[in-house]
C-alpha positions as CSV (number, residue, x, y, z in Angstrom):
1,X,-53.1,21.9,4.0
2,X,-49.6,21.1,6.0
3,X,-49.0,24.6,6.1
4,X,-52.1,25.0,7.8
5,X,-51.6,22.4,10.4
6,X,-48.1,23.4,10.9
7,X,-49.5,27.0,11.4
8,X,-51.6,25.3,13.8
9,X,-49.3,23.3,16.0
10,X,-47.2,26.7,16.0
11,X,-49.9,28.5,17.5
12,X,-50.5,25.9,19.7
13,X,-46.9,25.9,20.7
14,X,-46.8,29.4,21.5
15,X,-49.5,29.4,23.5
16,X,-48.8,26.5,25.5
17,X,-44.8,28.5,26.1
18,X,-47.1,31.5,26.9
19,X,-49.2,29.5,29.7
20,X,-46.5,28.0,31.1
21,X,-44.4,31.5,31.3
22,X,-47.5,32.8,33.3
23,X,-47.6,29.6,35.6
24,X,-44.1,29.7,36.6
25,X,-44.2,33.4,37.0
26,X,-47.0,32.9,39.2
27,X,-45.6,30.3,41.4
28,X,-42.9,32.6,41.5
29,X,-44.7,35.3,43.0
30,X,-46.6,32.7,45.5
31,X,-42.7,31.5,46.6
32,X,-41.8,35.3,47.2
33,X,-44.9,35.8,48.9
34,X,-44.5,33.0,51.3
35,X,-41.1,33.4,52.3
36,X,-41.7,37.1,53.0
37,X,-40.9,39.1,56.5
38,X,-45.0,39.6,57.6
39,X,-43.7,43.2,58.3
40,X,-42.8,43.3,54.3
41,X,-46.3,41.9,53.4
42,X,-48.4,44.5,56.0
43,X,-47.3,47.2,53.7
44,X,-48.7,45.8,50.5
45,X,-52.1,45.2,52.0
46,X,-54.8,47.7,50.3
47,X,-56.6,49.7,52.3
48,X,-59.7,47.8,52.8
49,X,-57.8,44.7,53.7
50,X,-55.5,46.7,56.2
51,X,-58.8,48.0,57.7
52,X,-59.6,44.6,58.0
53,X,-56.3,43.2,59.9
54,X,-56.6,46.6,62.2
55,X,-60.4,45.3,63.1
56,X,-59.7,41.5,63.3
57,X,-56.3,42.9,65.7
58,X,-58.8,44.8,67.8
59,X,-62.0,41.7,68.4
60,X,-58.9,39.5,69.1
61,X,-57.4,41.8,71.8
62,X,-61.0,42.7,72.9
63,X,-61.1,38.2,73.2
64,X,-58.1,37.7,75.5
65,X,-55.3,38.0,73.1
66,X,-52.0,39.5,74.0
67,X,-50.5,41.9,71.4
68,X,-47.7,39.7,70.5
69,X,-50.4,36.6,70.2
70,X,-52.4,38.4,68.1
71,X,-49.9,39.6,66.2
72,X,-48.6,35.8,65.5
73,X,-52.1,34.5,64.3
74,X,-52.6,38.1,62.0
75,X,-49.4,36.9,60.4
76,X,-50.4,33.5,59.8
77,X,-52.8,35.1,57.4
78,X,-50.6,37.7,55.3
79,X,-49.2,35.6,52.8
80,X,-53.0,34.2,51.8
81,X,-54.2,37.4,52.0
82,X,-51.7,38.9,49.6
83,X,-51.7,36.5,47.6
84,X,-56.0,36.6,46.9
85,X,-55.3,40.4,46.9
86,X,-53.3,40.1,44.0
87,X,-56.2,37.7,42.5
88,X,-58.7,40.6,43.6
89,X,-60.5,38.9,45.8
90,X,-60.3,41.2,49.7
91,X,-59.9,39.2,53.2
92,X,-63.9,39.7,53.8
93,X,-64.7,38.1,50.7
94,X,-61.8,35.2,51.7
95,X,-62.2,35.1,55.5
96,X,-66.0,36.1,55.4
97,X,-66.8,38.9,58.0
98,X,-64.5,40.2,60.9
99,X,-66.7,38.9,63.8
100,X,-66.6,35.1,61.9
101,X,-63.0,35.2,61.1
102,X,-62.1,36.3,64.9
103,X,-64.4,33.7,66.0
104,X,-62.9,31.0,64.3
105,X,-59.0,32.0,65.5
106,X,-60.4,32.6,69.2
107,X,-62.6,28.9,69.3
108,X,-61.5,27.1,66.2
109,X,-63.7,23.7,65.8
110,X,-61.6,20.7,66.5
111,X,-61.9,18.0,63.9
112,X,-63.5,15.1,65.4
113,X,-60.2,12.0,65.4
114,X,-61.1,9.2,63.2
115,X,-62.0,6.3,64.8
116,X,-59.4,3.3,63.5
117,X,-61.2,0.4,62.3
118,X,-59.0,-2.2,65.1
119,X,-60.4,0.0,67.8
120,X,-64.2,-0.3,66.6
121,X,-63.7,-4.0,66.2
122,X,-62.6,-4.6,69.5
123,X,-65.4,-3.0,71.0
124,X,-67.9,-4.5,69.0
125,X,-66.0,-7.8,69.4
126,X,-65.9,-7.8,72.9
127,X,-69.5,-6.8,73.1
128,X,-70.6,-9.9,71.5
129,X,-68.5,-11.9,73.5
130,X,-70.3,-10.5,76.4
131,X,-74.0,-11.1,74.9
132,X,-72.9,-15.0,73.5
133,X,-71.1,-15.9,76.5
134,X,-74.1,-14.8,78.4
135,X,-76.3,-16.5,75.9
136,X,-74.6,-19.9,75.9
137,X,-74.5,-19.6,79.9
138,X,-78.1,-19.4,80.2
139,X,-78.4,-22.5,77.5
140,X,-76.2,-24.4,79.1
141,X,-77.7,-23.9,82.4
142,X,-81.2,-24.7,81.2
143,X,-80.1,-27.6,79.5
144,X,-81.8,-30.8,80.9
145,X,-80.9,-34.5,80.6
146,X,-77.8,-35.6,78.2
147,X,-77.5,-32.7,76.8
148,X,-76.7,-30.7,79.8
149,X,-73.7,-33.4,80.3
150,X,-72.9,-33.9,76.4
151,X,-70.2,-31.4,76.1
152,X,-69.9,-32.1,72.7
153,X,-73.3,-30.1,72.5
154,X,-72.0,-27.0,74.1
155,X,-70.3,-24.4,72.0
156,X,-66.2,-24.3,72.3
157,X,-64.4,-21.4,73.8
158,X,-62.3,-21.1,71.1
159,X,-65.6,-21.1,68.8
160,X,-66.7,-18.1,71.0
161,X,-63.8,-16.1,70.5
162,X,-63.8,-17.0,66.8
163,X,-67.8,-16.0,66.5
164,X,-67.3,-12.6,68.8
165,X,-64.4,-11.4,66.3
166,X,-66.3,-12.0,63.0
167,X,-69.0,-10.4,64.2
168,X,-67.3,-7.5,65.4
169,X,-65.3,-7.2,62.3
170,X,-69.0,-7.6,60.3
171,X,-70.7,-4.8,62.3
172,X,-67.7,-2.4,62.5
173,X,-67.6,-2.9,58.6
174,X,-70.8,-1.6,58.6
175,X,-70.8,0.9,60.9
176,X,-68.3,2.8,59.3
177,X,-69.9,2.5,56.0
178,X,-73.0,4.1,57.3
179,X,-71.2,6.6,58.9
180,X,-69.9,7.9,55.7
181,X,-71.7,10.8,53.4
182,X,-74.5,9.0,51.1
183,X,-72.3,9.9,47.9
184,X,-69.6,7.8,49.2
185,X,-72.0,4.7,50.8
186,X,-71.3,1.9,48.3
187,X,-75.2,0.1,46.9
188,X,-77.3,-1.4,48.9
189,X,-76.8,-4.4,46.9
190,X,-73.4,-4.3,47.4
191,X,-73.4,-4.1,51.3
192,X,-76.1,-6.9,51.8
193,X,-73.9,-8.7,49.1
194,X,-71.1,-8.5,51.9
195,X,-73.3,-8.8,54.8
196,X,-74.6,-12.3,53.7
197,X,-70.7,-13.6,52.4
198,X,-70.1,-12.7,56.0
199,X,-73.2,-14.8,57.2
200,X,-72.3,-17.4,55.0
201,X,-68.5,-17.8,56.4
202,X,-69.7,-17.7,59.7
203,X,-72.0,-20.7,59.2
204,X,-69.5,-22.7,57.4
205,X,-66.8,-21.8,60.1
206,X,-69.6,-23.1,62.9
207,X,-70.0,-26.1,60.8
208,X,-66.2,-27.1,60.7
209,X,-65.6,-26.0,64.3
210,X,-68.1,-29.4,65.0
211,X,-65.4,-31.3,64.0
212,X,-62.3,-29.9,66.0
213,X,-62.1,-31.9,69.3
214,X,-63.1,-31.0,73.0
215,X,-59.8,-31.6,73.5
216,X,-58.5,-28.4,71.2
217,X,-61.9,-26.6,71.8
218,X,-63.3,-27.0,75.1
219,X,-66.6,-26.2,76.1
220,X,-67.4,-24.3,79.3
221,X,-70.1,-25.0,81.8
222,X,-72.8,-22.1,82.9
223,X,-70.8,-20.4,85.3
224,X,-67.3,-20.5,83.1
225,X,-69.6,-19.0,80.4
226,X,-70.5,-16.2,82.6
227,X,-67.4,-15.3,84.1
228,X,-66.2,-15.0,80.3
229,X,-69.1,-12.7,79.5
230,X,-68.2,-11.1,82.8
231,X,-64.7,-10.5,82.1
232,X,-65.3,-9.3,78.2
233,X,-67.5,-7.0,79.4
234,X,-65.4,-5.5,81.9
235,X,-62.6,-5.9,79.4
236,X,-64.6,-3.4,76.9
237,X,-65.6,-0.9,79.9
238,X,-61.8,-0.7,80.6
239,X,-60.7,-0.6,77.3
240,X,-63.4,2.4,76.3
241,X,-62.0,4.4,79.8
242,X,-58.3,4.0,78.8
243,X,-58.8,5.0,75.1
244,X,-61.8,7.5,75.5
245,X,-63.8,5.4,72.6
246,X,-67.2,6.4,72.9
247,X,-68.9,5.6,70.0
248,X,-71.7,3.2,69.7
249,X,-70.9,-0.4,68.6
250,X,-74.5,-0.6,66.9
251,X,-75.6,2.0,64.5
């Protein structure tokens, strides 16, 4: 029975050497094919695939293409094309047909940029510091009696700032986790789990802020809280036409 097993494990052996003499010969032969002269690689193209080049040549000539430019794009494709040709698989199988592949050289689809997650929060920051300040102004100026002079009962700049950016940094959270394919979306559970630890923090941050001073925290009167909504908004506007950020802040 050892014999059997050392049988085994030689076999095994062997054909492991075997696999890995075929890898390295055919990373060899990738390498070689790579760092070949695109004149070099032209000649080994099989005659379908070299009909193929001469037609895709011709619809990018036909598109606007000088000679030498689409020469310079054809020869960004040689080395993959050689290298499927080899696998057996011909540039219209690869590329798909001649019209498509010319079509994708001549208008190629721009990747839309990934928003950064800072950027989305400051939007969405400043947006709420717009609709609270504007909020709080309009309480503050329909306040009556003590309370309209108690500024103890009027919300703290600092408070406001504090609010805007947990909000924004709430919302942007989920935002972007909305935005992403339903495979990758984390539960339900999970993101209300988060939504309401949020909630929570926010309420417990509004409940401490009641005991920072007016002193560290001052309140603002009706018109202070509308020049500050005034000025985030404008703030955002300015900061969406430098950047170009044009996404929504609410899904």
């Amino acid at each position: 029975m050892s014999e059997d097993l050392r049988e085994k494990n030689k076999q095994a052996a062997e054909k492991q050497k075997v696999a890995s003499a075929k890898n390295e010969k055919k990373e060899e032969i990738k390498s070689e094919i790579y760092s070949a002269d695109a004149d070099d690689l032209r000649k080994k193209l099989s005659n379908k695939n070299a009909e193929y080049i001469f037609k895709l040549n011709k619809y990018l000539m036909d598109d606007g293409f000088k000679e030498d430019e689409a020469k310079t794009e054809i020869d960004k494709l040689l080395p993959e094309i050689i290298e499927n040709q080899i696998k057996g698989i011909p540039a219209n199988q690869l590329y798909g047909p001649v019209t498509q592949r010319a079509q994708d050289i001549t208008h190629p689809v721009k990747k839309p940029k990934k928003t950064p997650f800072w950027a989305s929060w400051l939007d969405t920051s400043l947006l709420f510091f717009s609709l609270f300040g504007l909020l709080y102004g309009i309480v503050a100026l329909t306040s009556k009696g003590a309370a309209k002079n108690d500024p103890n009962s009027q919300t703290g700049i600092i408070t406001l700032i504090v609010l805007s950016a947990m909000w924004g940094a709430l919302l942007s959270w989920f935002n972007n986790q909305m935005k992403k394919p339903k495979s990758e979306r984390p539960g339900w559970g999970i993101t209300i789990g988060y939504l309401v630890v949020g909630l929570v923090f926010m309420f417990v941050f509004l409940a401490a802020m009641t005991a920072v001073p007016t002193s560290i925290n001052p309140p603002l009167n009706a018109i202070g809280y509308f020049i500050a909504a005034a000025v985030a908004f404008g703030g955002r506007f300015l900061f969406r036409s430098m950047t170009g950020y044009k996404e929504r802040s609410f899904f």
